[in-house]
C-alpha positions as MATLAB code, in Angstrom:
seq = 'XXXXXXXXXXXXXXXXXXXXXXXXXXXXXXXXXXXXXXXXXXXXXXXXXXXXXXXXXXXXXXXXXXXXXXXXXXXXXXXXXXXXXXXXXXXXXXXXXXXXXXXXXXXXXXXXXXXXXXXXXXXXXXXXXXXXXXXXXXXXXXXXXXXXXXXXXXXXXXXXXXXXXXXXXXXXXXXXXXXXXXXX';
ca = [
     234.044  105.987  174.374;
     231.813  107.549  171.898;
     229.708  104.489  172.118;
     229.186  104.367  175.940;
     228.619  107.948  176.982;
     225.001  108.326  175.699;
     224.388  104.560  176.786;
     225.947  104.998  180.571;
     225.723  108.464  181.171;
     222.217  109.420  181.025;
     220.765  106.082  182.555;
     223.346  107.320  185.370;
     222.039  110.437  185.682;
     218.618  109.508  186.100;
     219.462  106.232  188.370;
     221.379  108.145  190.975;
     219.090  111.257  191.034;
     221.630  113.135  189.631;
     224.365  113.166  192.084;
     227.400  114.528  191.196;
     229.354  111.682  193.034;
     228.106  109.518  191.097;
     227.645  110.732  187.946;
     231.697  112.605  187.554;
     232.212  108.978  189.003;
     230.744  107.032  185.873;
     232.139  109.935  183.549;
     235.600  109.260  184.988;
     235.310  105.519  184.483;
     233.786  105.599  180.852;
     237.231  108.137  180.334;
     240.069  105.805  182.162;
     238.803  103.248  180.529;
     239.044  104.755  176.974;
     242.598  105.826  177.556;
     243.329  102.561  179.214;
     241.964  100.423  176.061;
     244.011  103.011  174.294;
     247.499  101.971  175.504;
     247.129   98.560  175.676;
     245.005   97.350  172.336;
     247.012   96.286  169.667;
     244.327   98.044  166.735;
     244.310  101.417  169.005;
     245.897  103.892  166.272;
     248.277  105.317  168.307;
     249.169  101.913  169.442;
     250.022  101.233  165.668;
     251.314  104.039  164.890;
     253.989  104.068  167.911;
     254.805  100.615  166.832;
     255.513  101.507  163.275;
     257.190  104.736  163.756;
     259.448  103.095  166.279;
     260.359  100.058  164.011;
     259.251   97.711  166.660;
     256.675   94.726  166.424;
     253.071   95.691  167.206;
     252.436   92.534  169.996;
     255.553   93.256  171.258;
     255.122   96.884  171.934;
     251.720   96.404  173.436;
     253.124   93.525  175.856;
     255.472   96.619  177.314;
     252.261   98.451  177.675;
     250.456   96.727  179.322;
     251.844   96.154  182.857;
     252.437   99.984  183.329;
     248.528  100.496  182.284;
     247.073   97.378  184.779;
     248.742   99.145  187.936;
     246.778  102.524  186.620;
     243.988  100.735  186.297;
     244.221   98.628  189.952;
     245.314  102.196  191.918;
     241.476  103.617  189.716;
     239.577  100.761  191.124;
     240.622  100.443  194.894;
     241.294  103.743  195.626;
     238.974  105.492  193.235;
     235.673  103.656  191.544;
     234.819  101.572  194.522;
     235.644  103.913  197.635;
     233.474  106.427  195.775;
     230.896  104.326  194.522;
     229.947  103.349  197.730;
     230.191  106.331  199.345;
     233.539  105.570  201.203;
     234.669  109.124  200.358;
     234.558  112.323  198.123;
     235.642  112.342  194.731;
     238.421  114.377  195.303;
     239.603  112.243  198.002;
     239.915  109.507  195.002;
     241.602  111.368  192.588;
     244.021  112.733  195.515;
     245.014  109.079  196.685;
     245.333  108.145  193.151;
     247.825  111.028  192.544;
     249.568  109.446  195.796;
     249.539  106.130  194.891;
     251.144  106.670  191.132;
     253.830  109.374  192.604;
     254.944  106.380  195.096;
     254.969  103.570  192.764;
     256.828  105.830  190.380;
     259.311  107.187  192.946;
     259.670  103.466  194.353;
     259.367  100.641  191.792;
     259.963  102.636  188.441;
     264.071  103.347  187.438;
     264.998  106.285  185.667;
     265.017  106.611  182.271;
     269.087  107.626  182.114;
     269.985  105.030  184.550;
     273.517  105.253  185.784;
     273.856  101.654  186.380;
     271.649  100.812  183.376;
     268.931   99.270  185.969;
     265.449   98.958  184.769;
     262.678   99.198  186.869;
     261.065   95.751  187.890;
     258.031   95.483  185.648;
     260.244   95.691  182.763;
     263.116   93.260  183.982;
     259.856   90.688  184.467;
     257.930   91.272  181.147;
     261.376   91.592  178.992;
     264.672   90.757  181.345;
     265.837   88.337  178.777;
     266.061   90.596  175.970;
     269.258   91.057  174.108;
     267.734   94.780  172.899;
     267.075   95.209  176.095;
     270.556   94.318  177.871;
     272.023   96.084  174.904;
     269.970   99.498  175.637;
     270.655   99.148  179.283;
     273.938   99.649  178.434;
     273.810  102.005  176.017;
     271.500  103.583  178.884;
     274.041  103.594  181.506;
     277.269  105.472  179.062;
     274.621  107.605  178.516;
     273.851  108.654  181.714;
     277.744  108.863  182.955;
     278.641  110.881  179.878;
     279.906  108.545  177.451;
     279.352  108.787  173.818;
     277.370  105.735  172.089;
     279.715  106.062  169.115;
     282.761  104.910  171.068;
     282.148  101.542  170.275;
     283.456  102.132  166.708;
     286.161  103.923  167.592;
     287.612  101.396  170.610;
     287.111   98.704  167.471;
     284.794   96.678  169.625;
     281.991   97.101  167.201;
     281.708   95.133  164.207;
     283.576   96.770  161.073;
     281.232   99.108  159.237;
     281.132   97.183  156.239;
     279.691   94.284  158.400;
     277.069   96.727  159.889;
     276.173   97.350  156.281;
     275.395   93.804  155.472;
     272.972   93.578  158.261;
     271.023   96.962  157.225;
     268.827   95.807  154.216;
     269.484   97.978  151.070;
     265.558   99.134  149.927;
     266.780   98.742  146.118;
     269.257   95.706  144.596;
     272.563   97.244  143.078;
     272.667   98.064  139.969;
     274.395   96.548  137.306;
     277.000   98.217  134.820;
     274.469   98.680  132.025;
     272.002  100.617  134.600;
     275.038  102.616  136.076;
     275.988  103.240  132.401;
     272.391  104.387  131.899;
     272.511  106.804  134.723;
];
Protein backbone atom coordinates (compact mmCIF):
# COMPACT_ATOMS: atom_id res chain seq x y z
CA UNK A 1 0.00 0.00 0.00
CA UNK A 2 2.73 2.29 0.91
CA UNK A 3 4.35 1.38 -2.31
CA UNK A 4 1.42 2.12 -4.71
CA UNK A 5 -0.13 5.32 -3.43
CA UNK A 6 2.57 7.77 -4.69
CA UNK A 7 2.93 5.47 -7.91
CA UNK A 8 -1.10 5.29 -8.70
CA UNK A 9 -2.41 8.12 -7.06
CA UNK A 10 -0.87 11.08 -8.50
CA UNK A 11 -0.59 9.71 -12.19
CA UNK A 12 -4.51 9.34 -11.38
CA UNK A 13 -4.97 12.57 -10.45
CA UNK A 14 -3.45 14.13 -13.27
CA UNK A 15 -4.90 11.42 -15.94
CA UNK A 16 -8.50 11.96 -15.01
CA UNK A 17 -8.28 15.79 -14.53
CA UNK A 18 -8.80 15.38 -11.14
CA UNK A 19 -12.16 13.95 -10.78
CA UNK A 20 -13.22 12.90 -7.67
CA UNK A 21 -14.94 9.74 -9.19
CA UNK A 22 -12.15 8.67 -10.23
CA UNK A 23 -9.61 9.47 -8.11
CA UNK A 24 -11.69 8.21 -4.35
CA UNK A 25 -12.20 5.34 -6.99
CA UNK A 26 -8.37 4.41 -7.40
CA UNK A 27 -7.84 5.39 -3.59
CA UNK A 28 -10.51 2.84 -2.68
CA UNK A 29 -8.97 0.14 -4.85
CA UNK A 30 -5.22 0.72 -3.80
CA UNK A 31 -7.08 0.34 0.07
CA UNK A 32 -9.36 -3.01 -0.61
CA UNK A 33 -6.71 -4.33 -2.05
CA UNK A 34 -4.24 -3.82 0.88
CA UNK A 35 -6.69 -5.23 3.34
CA UNK A 36 -7.58 -7.94 0.93
CA UNK A 37 -3.72 -9.08 0.49
CA UNK A 38 -3.89 -8.68 4.21
CA UNK A 39 -6.29 -11.56 5.03
CA UNK A 40 -5.36 -13.87 2.65
CA UNK A 41 -1.23 -13.84 2.41
CA UNK A 42 0.34 -16.28 4.37
CA UNK A 43 3.62 -13.61 5.37
CA UNK A 44 0.83 -10.76 6.21
CA UNK A 45 1.73 -10.28 10.09
CA UNK A 46 -1.49 -10.48 11.30
CA UNK A 47 -1.97 -13.47 9.18
CA UNK A 48 0.97 -15.03 11.27
CA UNK A 49 0.28 -13.85 14.15
CA UNK A 50 -3.54 -15.16 14.17
CA UNK A 51 -2.11 -18.43 13.14
CA UNK A 52 0.30 -18.67 15.98
CA UNK A 53 -1.74 -17.27 18.68
CA UNK A 54 -4.51 -19.63 17.71
CA UNK A 55 -2.24 -22.80 17.61
CA UNK A 56 -3.32 -23.50 14.14
CA UNK A 57 -1.12 -24.12 10.92
CA UNK A 58 -0.31 -20.96 8.93
CA UNK A 59 -1.53 -22.57 5.18
CA UNK A 60 -4.26 -23.87 6.81
CA UNK A 61 -5.57 -20.78 8.39
CA UNK A 62 -5.09 -18.75 5.28
CA UNK A 63 -7.04 -21.50 3.10
CA UNK A 64 -10.19 -20.50 5.61
CA UNK A 65 -9.45 -17.00 4.60
CA UNK A 66 -9.52 -16.92 1.62
CA UNK A 67 -13.00 -17.79 0.24
CA UNK A 68 -14.68 -15.23 2.66
CA UNK A 69 -12.08 -12.45 1.18
CA UNK A 70 -12.67 -13.54 -2.89
CA UNK A 71 -16.58 -12.87 -2.49
CA UNK A 72 -15.43 -9.23 -0.93
CA UNK A 73 -13.36 -8.82 -3.51
CA UNK A 74 -15.99 -10.08 -6.56
CA UNK A 75 -19.10 -7.85 -4.79
CA UNK A 76 -15.80 -4.59 -5.07
CA UNK A 77 -15.33 -5.33 -8.67
CA UNK A 78 -18.91 -5.75 -10.22
CA UNK A 79 -20.71 -3.61 -8.21
CA UNK A 80 -18.06 -1.10 -7.28
CA UNK A 81 -14.59 -0.57 -9.48
CA UNK A 82 -16.14 -1.20 -12.81
CA UNK A 83 -19.76 0.43 -12.55
CA UNK A 84 -17.82 3.48 -11.35
CA UNK A 85 -15.00 3.40 -13.50
CA UNK A 86 -16.98 3.70 -16.34
CA UNK A 87 -19.24 5.99 -15.25
CA UNK A 88 -22.19 3.50 -14.68
CA UNK A 89 -22.95 5.34 -11.42
CA UNK A 90 -21.86 7.52 -8.37
CA UNK A 91 -19.53 6.40 -5.93
CA UNK A 92 -21.86 6.21 -3.34
CA UNK A 93 -24.13 4.19 -5.34
CA UNK A 94 -21.04 1.54 -5.23
CA UNK A 95 -20.30 1.54 -1.82
CA UNK A 96 -24.27 1.38 -1.09
CA UNK A 97 -24.76 -1.85 -3.32
CA UNK A 98 -21.70 -3.22 -1.83
CA UNK A 99 -23.13 -2.74 1.72
CA UNK A 100 -26.28 -4.63 0.09
CA UNK A 101 -24.63 -7.23 -1.45
CA UNK A 102 -22.38 -8.35 1.81
CA UNK A 103 -25.60 -7.86 4.28
CA UNK A 104 -27.44 -10.50 1.82
CA UNK A 105 -24.75 -12.94 1.37
CA UNK A 106 -24.22 -12.75 5.10
CA UNK A 107 -27.91 -13.00 6.05
CA UNK A 108 -28.29 -15.84 3.28
CA UNK A 109 -25.26 -18.11 2.74
CA UNK A 110 -23.25 -17.43 6.07
CA UNK A 111 -24.54 -19.67 9.48
CA UNK A 112 -24.26 -18.29 12.74
CA UNK A 113 -21.51 -18.50 14.74
CA UNK A 114 -23.57 -20.39 17.87
CA UNK A 115 -25.37 -22.60 15.56
CA UNK A 116 -28.14 -24.55 17.15
CA UNK A 117 -27.86 -27.40 14.87
CA UNK A 118 -24.06 -27.00 14.62
CA UNK A 119 -24.55 -26.07 10.70
CA UNK A 120 -21.80 -24.21 9.06
CA UNK A 121 -22.31 -21.97 6.44
CA UNK A 122 -21.50 -23.39 2.86
CA UNK A 123 -18.11 -21.93 2.06
CA UNK A 124 -16.79 -23.57 5.03
CA UNK A 125 -18.54 -27.10 4.64
CA UNK A 126 -16.72 -26.86 0.88
CA UNK A 127 -13.17 -25.61 1.83
CA UNK A 128 -13.08 -27.88 5.22
CA UNK A 129 -16.41 -30.33 5.45
CA UNK A 130 -14.17 -33.24 6.03
CA UNK A 131 -12.51 -32.05 9.01
CA UNK A 132 -12.58 -34.00 12.18
CA UNK A 133 -11.82 -30.38 14.15
CA UNK A 134 -14.30 -29.21 12.34
CA UNK A 135 -17.22 -31.90 12.95
CA UNK A 136 -15.88 -31.90 16.45
CA UNK A 137 -16.42 -27.91 16.90
CA UNK A 138 -19.72 -28.15 15.18
CA UNK A 139 -20.69 -30.00 17.89
CA UNK A 140 -19.22 -28.46 20.51
CA UNK A 141 -20.95 -25.41 18.57
CA UNK A 142 -24.36 -26.70 18.72
CA UNK A 143 -24.33 -27.69 23.07
CA UNK A 144 -23.17 -24.44 23.06
CA UNK A 145 -25.77 -22.74 21.55
CA UNK A 146 -28.71 -24.93 23.35
CA UNK A 147 -27.09 -24.39 26.73
CA UNK A 148 -25.03 -27.29 27.35
CA UNK A 149 -21.78 -27.22 29.08
CA UNK A 150 -18.59 -28.46 26.96
CA UNK A 151 -17.29 -30.11 30.13
CA UNK A 152 -20.07 -32.69 30.23
CA UNK A 153 -18.23 -34.94 28.24
CA UNK A 154 -16.01 -35.80 31.26
CA UNK A 155 -18.51 -36.08 33.49
CA UNK A 156 -21.07 -38.53 31.25
CA UNK A 157 -17.49 -40.64 30.97
CA UNK A 158 -17.67 -40.39 27.23
CA UNK A 159 -14.41 -38.58 27.08
CA UNK A 160 -11.25 -40.26 27.30
CA UNK A 161 -9.93 -40.64 31.06
CA UNK A 162 -7.89 -37.61 32.04
CA UNK A 163 -4.82 -39.38 32.39
CA UNK A 164 -5.19 -40.35 28.64
CA UNK A 165 -5.83 -36.63 27.77
CA UNK A 166 -2.54 -36.05 29.51
CA UNK A 167 -0.56 -38.32 27.33
CA UNK A 168 -1.70 -36.57 24.27
CA UNK A 169 -0.79 -32.90 25.69
CA UNK A 170 3.09 -32.74 25.27
CA UNK A 171 4.85 -31.94 28.63
CA UNK A 172 7.37 -28.68 27.58
CA UNK A 173 10.09 -30.26 30.08
CA UNK A 174 10.99 -34.34 30.53
CA UNK A 175 10.29 -35.52 34.24
CA UNK A 176 12.64 -35.37 36.43
CA UNK A 177 14.45 -37.97 37.95
CA UNK A 178 14.87 -38.72 41.83
CA UNK A 179 18.30 -37.10 42.07
CA UNK A 180 16.80 -33.72 40.40
CA UNK A 181 13.59 -33.98 42.65
CA UNK A 182 16.06 -34.60 45.53
CA UNK A 183 17.89 -31.48 44.34
CA UNK A 184 14.83 -29.38 44.38
Amino acid sequence: MAILYPLILVPTYEVSDGDPEIFYATVSAVLGGAVAGDHMSPISDTTVLTSLACDVNLMKHVNTQAPYVFWVVIFSILLGYLPVGYSGYPNIVGILLGWVACALFVYFVCAPVLSPTGHWDVVTKLTCGRSETLQDLAADCAKKANGESLDEKVRDGSADSEESLKKEIPESSPPMNEDEEQAV
